[in-house]
C-alpha positions in Angstrom: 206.9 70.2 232.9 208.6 72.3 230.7 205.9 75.3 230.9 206.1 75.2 235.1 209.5 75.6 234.8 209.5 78.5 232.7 206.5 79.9 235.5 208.7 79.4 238.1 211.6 80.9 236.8 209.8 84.2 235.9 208.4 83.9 239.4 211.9 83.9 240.9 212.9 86.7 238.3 209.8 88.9 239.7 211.2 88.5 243.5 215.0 88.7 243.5 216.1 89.9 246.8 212.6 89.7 248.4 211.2 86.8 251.4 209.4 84.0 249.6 205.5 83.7 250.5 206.1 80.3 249.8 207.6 77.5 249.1 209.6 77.1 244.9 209.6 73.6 244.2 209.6 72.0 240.0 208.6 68.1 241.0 210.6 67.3 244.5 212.9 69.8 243.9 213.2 72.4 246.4 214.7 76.1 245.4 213.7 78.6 247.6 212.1 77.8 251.0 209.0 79.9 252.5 210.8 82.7 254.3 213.8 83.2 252.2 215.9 85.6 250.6 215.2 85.0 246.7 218.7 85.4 245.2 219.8 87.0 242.1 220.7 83.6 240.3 217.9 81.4 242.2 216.0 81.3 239.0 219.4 80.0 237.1 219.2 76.5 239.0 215.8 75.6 237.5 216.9 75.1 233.6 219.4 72.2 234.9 216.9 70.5 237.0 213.7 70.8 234.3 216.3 69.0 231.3 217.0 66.6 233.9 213.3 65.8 234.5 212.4 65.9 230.8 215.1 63.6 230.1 213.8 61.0 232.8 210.5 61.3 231.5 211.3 60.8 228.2 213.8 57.8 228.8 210.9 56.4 231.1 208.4 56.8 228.0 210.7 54.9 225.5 211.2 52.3 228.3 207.5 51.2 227.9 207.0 51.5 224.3 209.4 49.3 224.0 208.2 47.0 226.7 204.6 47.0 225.2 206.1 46.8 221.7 207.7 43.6 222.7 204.8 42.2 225.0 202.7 42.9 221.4 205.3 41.0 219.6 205.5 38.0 221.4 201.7 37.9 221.9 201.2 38.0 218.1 203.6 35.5 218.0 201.8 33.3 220.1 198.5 33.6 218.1 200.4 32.5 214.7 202.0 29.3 216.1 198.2 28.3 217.6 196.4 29.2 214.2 198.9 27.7 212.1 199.6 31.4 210.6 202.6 32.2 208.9 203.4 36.3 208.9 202.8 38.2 205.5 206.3 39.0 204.6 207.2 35.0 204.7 206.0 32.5 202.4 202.5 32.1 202.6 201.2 28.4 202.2 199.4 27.6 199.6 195.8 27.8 199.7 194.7 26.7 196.0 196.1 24.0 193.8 197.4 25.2 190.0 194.7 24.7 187.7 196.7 21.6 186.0 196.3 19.5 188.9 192.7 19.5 189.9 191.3 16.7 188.9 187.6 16.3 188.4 185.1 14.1 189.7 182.9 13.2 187.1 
């Protein structure tokens, strides 16, 4: 995103006060229609409207880590109740009696 924008605006920059052979659009974002005047500060609008872009994409990216972090978490959560697992950092149950209370069968 942030490498179109920068395209664009040296675009703009090359054709200030000439016709635009086409159409300058970053995403939906219309600036300068095929057939117009390019104006001196055209290429000042497009800084504004790439943050704002960049911003939505990145608030949209920590949107669904967070949603698959917590999908993960509750599916994990799911396998320790069926298996009877307790998670590392609680107690653990015991799996061995102390030596002292084994009791042989002889």
């Amino acid at each position: 995103m942030k490498s179109q924008a920068k395209t664009l605006e040296g675009d703009l920059k090359e054709q200030v006060l000439k016709k635009a052979r086409r159409n300058f659009t970053l995403g939906d974002t219309l600036f300068v229609e095929r057939g117009e005047e390019i104006a001196k500060d055209a290429y000042k609008q497009i800084k504004p409207v790439a943050q704002e872009m960049v911003a939505a994409i990145d608030q949209e990216i920590k949107q669904r880590l967070a949603d698959s972090e917590l999908t993960t978490s509750a599916a994990v959560q799911q396998l320790r109740e069926r298996w009877g697992l307790t998670p590392r950092y609680g107690a653990p149950a015991p799996l061995r009696q102390p030596v002292g209370q084994l009791q042989l069968a002889m």
